[in-house]
N, C-alpha and C positions, 0 to 999 in steps of 0.2 A: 172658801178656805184655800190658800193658794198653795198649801202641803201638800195638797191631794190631787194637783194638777201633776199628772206622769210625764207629760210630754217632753221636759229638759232634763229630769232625772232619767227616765228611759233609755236615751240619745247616750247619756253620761255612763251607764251602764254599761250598754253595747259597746262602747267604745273600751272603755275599761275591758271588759273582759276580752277583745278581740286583740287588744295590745296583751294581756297578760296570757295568751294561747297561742297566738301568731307570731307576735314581734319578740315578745322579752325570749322565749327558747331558743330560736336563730341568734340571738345575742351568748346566749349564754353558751349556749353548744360552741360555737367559734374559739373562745376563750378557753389560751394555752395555757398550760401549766409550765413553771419555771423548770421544774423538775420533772422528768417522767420517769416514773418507774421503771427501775431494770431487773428481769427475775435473775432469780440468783441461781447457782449449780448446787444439785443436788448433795456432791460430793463436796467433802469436806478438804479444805487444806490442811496437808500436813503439818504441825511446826515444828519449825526449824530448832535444832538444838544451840545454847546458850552457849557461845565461848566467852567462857571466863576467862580474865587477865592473870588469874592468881595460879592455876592449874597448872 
């Protein structure tokens, strides 16, 4: 039964898991973000009063 022969499944295996532990992380760690977070201050802005035209 040639299912049960390991030796090209095995190979296919290791490889696969050594690209998806090794390689694909280096790939993915590198990848910038368009936007980066900026924190914001604590303190709040005060706002600004309305001039009205009609007052």
């Amino acid at each position: 039964m040639p299912q049960l022969n390991p030796n090209p499944w095995f190979a296919i295996f290791m490889f696969s898991w050594i690209f998806f532990l090794v390689i694909l992380p280096k790939k993915v760690m590198t990848y910038l973000f368009n936007n980066s977070p900026t924190p914001k201050s604590a303190e709040k802005p005060k706002p600004e009063p309305w001039n009205w035209p009609w007052t």
